[in-house]
LOTI-297969 format. One record per residue (C-alpha): residue in three letters; x, y, z. Coordinates in Angstrom, 1 decimal, decimal comma, padded with zeros to 4 digits. Each point is the difference from the previous one (the first is absolute). Layout:
<pts>
<pt aa="Ala" px="X" py="Y" pz="Z"/>
...
</pts>
This chain:
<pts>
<pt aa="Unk" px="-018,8" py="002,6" pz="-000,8"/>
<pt aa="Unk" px="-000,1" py="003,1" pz="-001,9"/>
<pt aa="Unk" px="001,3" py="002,5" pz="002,4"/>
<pt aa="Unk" px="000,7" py="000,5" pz="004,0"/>
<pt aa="Unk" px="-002,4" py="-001,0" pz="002,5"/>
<pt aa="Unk" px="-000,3" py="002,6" pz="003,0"/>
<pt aa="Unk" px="002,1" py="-003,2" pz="001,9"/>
<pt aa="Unk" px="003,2" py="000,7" pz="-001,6"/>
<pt aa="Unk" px="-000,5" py="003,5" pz="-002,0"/>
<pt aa="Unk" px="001,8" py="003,0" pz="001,8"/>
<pt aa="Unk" px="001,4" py="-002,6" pz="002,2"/>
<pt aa="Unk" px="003,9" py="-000,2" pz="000,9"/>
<pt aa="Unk" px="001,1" py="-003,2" pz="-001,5"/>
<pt aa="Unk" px="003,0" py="-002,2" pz="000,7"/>
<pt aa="Unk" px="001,0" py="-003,3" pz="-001,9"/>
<pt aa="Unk" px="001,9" py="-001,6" pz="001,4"/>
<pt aa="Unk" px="002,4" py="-002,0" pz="-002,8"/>
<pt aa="Unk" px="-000,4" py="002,4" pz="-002,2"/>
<pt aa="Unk" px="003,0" py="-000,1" pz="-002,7"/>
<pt aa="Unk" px="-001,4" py="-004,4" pz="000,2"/>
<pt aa="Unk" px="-002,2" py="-001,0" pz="-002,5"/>
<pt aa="Unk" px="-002,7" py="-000,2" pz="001,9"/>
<pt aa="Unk" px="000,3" py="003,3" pz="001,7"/>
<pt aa="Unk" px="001,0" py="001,7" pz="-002,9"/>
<pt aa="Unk" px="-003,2" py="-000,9" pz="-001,7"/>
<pt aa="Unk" px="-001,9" py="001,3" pz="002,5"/>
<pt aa="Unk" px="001,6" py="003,1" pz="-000,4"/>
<pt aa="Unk" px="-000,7" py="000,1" pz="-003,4"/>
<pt aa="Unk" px="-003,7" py="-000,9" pz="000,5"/>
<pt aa="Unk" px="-000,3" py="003,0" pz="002,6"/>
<pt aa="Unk" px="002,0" py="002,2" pz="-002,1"/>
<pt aa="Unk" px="-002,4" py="-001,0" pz="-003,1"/>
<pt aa="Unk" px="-002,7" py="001,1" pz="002,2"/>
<pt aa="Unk" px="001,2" py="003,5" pz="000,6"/>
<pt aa="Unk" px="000,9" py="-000,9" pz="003,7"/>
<pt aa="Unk" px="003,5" py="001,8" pz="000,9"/>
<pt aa="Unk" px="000,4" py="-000,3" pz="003,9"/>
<pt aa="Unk" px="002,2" py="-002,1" pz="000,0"/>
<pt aa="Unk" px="003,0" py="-001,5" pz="002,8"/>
<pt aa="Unk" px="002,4" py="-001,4" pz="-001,7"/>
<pt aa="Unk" px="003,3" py="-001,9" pz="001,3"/>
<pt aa="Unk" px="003,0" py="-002,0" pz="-001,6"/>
<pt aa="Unk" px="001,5" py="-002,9" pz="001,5"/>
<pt aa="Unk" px="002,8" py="002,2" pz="000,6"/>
<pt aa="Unk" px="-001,9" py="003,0" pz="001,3"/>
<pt aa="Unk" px="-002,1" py="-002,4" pz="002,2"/>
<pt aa="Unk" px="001,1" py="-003,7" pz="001,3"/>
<pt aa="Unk" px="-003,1" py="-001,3" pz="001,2"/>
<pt aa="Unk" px="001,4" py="-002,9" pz="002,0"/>
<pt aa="Unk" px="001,0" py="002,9" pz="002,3"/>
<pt aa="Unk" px="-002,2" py="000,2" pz="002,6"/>
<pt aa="Unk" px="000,9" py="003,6" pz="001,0"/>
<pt aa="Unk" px="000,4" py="001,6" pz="-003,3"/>
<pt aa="Unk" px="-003,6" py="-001,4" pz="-000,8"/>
<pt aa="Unk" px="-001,1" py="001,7" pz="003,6"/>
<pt aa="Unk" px="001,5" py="003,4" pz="-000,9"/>
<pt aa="Unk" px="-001,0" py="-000,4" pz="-003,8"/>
<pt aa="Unk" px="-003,3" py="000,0" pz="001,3"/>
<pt aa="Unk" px="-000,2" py="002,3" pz="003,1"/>
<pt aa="Unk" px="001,3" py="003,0" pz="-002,6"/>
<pt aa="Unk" px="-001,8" py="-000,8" pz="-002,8"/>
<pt aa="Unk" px="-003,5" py="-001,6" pz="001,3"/>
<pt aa="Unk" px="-001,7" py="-001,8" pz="-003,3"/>
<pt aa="Unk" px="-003,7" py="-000,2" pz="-000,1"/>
<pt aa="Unk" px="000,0" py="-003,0" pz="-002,4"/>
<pt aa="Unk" px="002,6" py="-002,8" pz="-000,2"/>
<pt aa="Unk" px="000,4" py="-002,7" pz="-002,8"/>
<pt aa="Unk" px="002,7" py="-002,5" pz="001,2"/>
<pt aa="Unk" px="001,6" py="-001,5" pz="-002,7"/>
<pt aa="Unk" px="003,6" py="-000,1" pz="001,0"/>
<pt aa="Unk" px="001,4" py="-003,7" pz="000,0"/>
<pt aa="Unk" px="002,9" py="-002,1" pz="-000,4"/>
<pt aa="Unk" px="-001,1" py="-002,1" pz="-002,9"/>
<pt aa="Unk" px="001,5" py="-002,8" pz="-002,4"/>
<pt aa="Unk" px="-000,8" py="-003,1" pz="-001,5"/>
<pt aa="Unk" px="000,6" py="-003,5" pz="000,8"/>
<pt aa="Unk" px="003,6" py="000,1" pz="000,1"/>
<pt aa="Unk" px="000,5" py="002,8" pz="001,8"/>
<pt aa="Unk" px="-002,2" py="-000,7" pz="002,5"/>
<pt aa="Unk" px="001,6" py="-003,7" pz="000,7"/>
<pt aa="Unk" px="003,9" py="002,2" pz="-000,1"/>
<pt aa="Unk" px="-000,8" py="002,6" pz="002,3"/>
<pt aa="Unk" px="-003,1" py="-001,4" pz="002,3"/>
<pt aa="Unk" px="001,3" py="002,2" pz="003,3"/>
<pt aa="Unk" px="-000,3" py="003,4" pz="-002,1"/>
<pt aa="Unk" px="-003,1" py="-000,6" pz="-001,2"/>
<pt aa="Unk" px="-001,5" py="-000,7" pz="003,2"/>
<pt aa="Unk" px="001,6" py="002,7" pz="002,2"/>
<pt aa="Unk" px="-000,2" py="002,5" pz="-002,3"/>
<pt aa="Unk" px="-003,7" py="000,0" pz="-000,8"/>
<pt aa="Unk" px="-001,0" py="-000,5" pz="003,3"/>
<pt aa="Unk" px="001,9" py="003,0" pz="000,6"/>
<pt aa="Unk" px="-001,3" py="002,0" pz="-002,6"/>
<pt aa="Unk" px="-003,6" py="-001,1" pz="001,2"/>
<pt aa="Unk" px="-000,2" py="000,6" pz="003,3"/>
<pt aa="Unk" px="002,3" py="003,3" pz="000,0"/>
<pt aa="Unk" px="-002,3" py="001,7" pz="-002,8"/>
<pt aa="Unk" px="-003,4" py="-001,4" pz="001,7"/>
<pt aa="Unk" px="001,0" py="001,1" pz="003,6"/>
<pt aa="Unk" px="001,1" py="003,5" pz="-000,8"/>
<pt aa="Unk" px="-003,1" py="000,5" pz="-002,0"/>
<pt aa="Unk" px="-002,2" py="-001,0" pz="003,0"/>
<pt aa="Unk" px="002,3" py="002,2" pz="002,2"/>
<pt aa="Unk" px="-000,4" py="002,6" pz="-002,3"/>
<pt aa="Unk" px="-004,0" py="000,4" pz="-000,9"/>
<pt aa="Unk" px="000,0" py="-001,7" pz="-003,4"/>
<pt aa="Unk" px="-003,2" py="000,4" pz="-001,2"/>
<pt aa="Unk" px="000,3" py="-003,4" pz="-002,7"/>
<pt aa="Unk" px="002,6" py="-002,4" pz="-000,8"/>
<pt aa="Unk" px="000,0" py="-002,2" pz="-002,4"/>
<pt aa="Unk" px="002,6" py="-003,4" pz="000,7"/>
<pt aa="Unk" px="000,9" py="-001,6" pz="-003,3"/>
<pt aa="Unk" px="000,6" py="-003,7" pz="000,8"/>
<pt aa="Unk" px="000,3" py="-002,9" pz="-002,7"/>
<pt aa="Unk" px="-001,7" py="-003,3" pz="-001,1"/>
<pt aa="Unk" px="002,7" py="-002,0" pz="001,4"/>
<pt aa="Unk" px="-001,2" py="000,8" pz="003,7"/>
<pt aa="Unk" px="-002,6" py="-003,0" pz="-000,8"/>
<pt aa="Unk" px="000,4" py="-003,6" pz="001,1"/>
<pt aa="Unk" px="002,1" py="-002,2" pz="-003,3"/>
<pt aa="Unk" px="-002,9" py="-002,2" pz="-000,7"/>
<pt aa="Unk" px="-003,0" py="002,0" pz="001,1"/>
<pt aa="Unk" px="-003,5" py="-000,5" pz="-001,9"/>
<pt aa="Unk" px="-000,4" py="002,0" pz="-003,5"/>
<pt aa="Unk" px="-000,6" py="002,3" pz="-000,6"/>
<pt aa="Unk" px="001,4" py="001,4" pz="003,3"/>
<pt aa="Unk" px="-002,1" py="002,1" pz="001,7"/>
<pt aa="Unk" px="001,2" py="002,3" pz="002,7"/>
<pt aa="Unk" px="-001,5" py="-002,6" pz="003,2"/>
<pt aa="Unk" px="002,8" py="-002,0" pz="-001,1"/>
<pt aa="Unk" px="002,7" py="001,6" pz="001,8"/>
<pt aa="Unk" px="001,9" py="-001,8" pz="002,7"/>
<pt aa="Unk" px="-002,1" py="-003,1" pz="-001,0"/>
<pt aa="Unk" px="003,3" py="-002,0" pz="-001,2"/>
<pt aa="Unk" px="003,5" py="-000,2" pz="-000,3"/>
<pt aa="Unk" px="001,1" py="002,7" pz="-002,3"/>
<pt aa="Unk" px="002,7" py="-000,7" pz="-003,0"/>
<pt aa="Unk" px="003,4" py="-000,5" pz="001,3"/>
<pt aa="Unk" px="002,0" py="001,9" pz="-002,8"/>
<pt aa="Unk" px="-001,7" py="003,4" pz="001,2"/>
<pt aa="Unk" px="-000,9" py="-000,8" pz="003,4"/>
<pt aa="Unk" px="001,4" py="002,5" pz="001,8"/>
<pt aa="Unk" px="-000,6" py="003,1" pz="-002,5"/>
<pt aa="Unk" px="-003,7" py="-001,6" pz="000,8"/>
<pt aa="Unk" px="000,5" py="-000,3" pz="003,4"/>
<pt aa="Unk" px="000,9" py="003,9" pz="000,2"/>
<pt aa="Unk" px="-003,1" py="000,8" pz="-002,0"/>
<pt aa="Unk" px="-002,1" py="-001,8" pz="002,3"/>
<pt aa="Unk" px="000,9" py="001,6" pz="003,1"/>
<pt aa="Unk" px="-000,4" py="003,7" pz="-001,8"/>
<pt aa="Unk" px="-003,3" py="-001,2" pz="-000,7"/>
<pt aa="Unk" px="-001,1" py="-000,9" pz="003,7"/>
<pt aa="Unk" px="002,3" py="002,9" pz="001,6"/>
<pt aa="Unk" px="-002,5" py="002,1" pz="-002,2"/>
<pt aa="Unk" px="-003,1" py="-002,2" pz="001,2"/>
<pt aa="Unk" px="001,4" py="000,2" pz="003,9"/>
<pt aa="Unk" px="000,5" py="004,3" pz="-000,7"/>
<pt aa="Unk" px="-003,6" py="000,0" pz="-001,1"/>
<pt aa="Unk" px="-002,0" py="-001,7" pz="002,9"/>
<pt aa="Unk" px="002,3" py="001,4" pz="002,7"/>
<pt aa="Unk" px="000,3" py="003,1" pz="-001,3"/>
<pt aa="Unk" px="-002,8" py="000,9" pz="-002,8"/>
<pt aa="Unk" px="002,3" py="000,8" pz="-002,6"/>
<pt aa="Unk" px="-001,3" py="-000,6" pz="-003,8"/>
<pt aa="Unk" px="002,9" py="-001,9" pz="-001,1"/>
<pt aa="Unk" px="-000,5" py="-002,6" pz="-002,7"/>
<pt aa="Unk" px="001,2" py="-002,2" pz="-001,8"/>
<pt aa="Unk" px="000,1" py="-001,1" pz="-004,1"/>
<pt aa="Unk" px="001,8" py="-003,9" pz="-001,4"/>
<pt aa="Unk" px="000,6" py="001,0" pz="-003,2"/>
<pt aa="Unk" px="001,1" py="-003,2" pz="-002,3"/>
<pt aa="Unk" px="003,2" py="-000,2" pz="-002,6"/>
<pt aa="Unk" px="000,6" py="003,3" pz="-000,9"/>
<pt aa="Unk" px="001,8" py="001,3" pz="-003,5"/>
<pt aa="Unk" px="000,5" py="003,2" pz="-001,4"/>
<pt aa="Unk" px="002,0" py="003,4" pz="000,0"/>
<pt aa="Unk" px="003,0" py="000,1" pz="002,1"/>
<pt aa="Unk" px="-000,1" py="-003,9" pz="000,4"/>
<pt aa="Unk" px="003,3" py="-001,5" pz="001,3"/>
<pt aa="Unk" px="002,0" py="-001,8" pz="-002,7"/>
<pt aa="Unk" px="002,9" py="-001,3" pz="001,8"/>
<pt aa="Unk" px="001,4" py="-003,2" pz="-000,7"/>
<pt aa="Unk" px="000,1" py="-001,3" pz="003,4"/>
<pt aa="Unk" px="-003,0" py="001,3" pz="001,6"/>
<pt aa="Unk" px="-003,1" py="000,6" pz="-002,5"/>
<pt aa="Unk" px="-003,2" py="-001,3" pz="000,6"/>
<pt aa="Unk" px="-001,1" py="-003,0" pz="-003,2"/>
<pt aa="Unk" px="-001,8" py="002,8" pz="-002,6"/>
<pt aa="Unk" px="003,3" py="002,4" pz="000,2"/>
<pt aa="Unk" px="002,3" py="-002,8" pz="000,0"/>
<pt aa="Unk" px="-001,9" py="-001,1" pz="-003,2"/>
<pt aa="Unk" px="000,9" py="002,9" pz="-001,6"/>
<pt aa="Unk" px="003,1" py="001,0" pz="000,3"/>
<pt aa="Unk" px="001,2" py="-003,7" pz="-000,7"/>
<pt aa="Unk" px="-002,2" py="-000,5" pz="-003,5"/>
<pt aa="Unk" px="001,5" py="003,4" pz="-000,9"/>
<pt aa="Unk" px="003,6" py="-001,2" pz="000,8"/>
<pt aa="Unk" px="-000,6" py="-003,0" pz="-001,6"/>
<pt aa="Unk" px="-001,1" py="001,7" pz="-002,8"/>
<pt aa="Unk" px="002,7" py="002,4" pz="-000,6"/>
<pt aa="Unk" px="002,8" py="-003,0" pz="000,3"/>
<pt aa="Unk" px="-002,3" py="-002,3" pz="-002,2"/>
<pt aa="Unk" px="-000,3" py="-002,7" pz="002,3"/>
<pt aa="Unk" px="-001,0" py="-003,2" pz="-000,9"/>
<pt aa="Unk" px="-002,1" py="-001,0" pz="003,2"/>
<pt aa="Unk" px="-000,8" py="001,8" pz="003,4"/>
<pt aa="Unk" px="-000,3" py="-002,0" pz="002,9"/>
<pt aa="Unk" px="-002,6" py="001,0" pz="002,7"/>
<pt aa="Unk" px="000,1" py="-001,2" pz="003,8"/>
<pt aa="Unk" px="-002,6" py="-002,6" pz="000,6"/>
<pt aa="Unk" px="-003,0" py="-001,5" pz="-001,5"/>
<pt aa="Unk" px="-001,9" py="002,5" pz="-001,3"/>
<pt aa="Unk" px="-003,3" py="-001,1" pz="001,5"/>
<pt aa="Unk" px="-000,5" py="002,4" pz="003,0"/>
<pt aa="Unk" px="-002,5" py="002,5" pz="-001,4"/>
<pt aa="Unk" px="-000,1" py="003,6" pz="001,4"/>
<pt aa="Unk" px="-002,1" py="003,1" pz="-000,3"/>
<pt aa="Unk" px="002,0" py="003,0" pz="-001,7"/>
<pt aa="Unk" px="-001,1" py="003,7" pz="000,9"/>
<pt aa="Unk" px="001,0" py="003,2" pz="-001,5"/>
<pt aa="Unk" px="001,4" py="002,4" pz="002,6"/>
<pt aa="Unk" px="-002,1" py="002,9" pz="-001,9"/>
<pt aa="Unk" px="-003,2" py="-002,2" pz="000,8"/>
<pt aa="Unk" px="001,1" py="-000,8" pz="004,1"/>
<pt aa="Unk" px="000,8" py="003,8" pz="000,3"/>
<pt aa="Unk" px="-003,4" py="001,0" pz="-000,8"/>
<pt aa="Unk" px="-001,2" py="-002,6" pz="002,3"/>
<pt aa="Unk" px="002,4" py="001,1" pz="002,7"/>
<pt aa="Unk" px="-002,0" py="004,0" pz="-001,1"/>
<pt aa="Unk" px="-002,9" py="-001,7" pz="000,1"/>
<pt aa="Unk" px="000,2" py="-001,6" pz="003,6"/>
<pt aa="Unk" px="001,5" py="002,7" pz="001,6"/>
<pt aa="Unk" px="-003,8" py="002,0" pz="-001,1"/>
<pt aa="Unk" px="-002,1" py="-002,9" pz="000,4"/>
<pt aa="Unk" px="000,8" py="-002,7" pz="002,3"/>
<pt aa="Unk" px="000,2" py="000,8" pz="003,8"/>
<pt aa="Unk" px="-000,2" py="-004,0" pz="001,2"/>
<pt aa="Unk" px="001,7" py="-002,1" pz="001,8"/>
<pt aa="Unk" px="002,4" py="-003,0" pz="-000,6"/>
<pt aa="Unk" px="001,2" py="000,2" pz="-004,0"/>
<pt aa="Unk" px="-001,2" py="000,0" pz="-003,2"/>
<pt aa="Unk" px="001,4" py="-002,0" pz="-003,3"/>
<pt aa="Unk" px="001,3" py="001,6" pz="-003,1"/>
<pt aa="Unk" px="000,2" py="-001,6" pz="-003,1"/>
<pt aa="Unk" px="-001,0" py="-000,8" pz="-003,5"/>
<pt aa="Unk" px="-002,5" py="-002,9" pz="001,0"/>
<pt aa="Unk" px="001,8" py="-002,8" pz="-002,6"/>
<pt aa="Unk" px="003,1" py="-001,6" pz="-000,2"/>
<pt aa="Unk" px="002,1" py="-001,7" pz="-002,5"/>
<pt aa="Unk" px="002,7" py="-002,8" pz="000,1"/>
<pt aa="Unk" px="003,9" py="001,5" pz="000,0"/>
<pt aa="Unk" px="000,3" py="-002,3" pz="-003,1"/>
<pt aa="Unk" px="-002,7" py="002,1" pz="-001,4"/>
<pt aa="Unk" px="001,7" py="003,3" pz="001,0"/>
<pt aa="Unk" px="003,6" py="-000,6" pz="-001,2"/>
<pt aa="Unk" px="-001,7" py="-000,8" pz="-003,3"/>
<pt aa="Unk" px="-002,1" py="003,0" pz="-000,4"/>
<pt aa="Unk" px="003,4" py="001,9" pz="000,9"/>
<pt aa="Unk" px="001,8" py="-002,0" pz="-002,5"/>
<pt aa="Unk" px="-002,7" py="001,5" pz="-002,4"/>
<pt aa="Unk" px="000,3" py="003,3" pz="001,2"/>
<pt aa="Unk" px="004,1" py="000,1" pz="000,1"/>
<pt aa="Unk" px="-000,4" py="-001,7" pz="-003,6"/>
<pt aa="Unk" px="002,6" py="-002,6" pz="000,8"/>
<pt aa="Unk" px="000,1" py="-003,0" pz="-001,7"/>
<pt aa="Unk" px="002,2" py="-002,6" pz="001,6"/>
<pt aa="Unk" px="-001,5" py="-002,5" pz="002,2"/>
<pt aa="Unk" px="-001,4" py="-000,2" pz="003,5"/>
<pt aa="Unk" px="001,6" py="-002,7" pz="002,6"/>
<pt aa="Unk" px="-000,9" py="-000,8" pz="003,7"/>
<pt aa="Unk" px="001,9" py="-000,7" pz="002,8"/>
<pt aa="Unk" px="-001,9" py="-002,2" pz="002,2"/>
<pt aa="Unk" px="003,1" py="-000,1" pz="002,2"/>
<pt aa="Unk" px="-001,0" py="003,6" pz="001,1"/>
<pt aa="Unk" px="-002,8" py="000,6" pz="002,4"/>
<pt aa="Unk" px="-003,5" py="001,2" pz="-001,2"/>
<pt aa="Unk" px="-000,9" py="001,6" pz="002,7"/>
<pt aa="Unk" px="-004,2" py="000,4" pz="001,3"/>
<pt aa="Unk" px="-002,1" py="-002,4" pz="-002,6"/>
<pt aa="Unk" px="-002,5" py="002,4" pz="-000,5"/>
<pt aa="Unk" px="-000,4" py="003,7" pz="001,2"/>
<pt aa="Unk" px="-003,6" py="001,4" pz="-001,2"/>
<pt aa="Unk" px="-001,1" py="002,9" pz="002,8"/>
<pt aa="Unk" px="-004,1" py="000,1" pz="000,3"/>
<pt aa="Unk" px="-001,0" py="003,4" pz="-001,2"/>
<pt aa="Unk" px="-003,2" py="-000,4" pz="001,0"/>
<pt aa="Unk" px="000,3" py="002,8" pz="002,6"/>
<pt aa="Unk" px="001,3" py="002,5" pz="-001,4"/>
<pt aa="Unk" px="-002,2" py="-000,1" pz="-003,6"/>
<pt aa="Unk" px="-002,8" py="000,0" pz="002,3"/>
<pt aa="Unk" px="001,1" py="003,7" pz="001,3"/>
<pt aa="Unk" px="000,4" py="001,3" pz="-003,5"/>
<pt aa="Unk" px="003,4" py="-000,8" pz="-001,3"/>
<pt aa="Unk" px="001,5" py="-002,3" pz="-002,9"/>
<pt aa="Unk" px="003,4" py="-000,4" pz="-001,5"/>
<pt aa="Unk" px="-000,3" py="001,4" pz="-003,7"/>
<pt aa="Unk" px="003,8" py="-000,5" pz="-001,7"/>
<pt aa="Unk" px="-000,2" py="-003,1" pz="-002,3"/>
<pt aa="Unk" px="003,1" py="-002,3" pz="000,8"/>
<pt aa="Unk" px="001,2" py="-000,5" pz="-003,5"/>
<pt aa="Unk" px="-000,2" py="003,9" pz="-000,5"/>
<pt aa="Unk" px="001,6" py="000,6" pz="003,5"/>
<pt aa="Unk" px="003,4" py="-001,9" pz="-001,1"/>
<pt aa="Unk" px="000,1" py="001,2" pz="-003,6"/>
<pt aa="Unk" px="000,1" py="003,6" pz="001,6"/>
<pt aa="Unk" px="002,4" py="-000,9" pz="003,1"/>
<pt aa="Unk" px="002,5" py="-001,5" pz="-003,0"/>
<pt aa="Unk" px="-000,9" py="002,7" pz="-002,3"/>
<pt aa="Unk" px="002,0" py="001,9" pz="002,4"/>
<pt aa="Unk" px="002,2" py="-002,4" pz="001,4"/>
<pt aa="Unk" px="001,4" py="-000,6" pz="-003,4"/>
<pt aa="Unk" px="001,3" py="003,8" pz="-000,4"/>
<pt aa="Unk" px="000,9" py="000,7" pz="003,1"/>
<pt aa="Unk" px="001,5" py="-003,3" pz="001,3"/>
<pt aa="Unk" px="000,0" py="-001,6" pz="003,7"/>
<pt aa="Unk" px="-001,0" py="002,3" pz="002,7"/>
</pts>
């Protein structure tokens, strides 16, 4: 996508999430575009678990196009320490942002879920039929579970109501405004910031939780935000559509290519105490290549420009 499509051009635009890395990379693909009408709300400025601030947000200033991509997010371990925030708070972001826009005349919204909404063992790659097919993976479960029901509250708006609201799974995301935090950072982040520490204290070894033999599919939040652009002019379906990469590679494989990347030369050691997490997470992209649209960023180039930056400016 070159420039606007008459969907989204002139339109008012609010995303949702916005200072996130998700969100802000959609801002910056609109922005790149030329697009300026925009809504824009901080945490601070806007809780969205707050049912009636989200009314009157809305009611006063009455979006035509909504990209949701608010969320309480973490990795493994913060998802196992604080399972009740992740559940409340995303289905409170969900349904308080999808209501009002119905309430309101929202043209489109867009609902960013995740890969994790699919059952822990379901057939690869997955495709998007999958859902509610199995039990999901305990360690995220309920950050899943919230995803899920934002998914069918948007189904349920659209055949009682009509509204176009729809939904994208994007897979493991990296990039710009990433969160590096210790505690909470998703695998590729975490990777990152501790081959850099290791680096700088000239460690010997760095051990890594688990085996190393799950493999995931790593996209570059540049790459989902133009597929999120591209959606919102393209695809007026129901249900949900993947986005991802189309291949996968083993964690072991990751932490080495980061290793590479970071330039540190100690040596790698697994855990296998720690938990792996899903086996395999490989989204079908069959649908949405079929409507026009392909990830582009190369992973190897991806990370060596996320820790091009990280190494300057430090953790975010």
């Amino acid at each position: 996508m070159e420039e606007l499509g008459p969907n989204t051009k002139g339109k008012l635009v609010y995303v949702a999430g916005h200072t996130g890395m998700v969100g802000s990379a959609i801002v910056r693909a609109l922005e790149k575009l030329g697009h300026e009408n925009f809504i824009l709300r901080t945490f601070k400025e806007l809780d969205l678990r707050d049912a009636e601030a989200v009314n009157e947000f809305f009611e006063k200033e009455k979006p035509q196009l909504v990209y949701l991509a608010a969320a309480k997010v973490g990795g493994i371990l913060a998802n196992m320490k604080y399972p009740a925030d992740f559940l409340f708070d995303n289905l409170a972001i969900s349904q308080n942002v999808i209501r009002s826009s119905h309430k309101y005349g929202v043209e489109k919204l867009l609902f960013l879920g995740s890969s994790c909404i699919y059952p822990k063992f379901a057939p690869q790659p997955i495709s998007e039929d999958s859902l509610l097919t199995g039990e999901l993976e305990p360690t995220n479960e309920p950050y899943a579970i919230a995803k899920i029901a934002g998914i069918k509250l948007c189904e349920a708006y659209r055949a009682q109501y009509g509204c176009n609201f729809i939904s994208a799974m994007p897979t493991n995301l990296y990039g710009p405004g990433d969160n590096y935090h210790p505690e909470n950072s998703h695998v590729l982040p975490s990777l990152i910031r501790r081959f850099h520490d290791a680096k700088k204290k000239n460690l010997s070894d760095l051990i890594c939780w688990g085996s190393g033999e799950p493999r995931r599919d790593f996209l570059h939040v540049d790459d989902l935000a133009k597929a999120c652009l591209y959606l919102m002019e393209n695809y007026n379906e129901e249900g949900w559509i993947n986005v991802g990469t189309g291949s996968d590679l083993r964690i072991k494989d990751l932490a080495n290519m980061v290793k590479e990347v970071v330039g540190y030369k100690g040596e790698i050691k697994w855990d296998t105490s720690k938990p792996d997490g899903t086996p395999r997470k490989l989204l079908n992209v069959g649908l949405i290549n079929s409507i026009g649209w392909r990830a582009q960023i190369n992973l190897r180039k991806g990370i060596e420009s996320v820790y091009e930056k990280y190494a300057v400016d430090g953790a975010c």
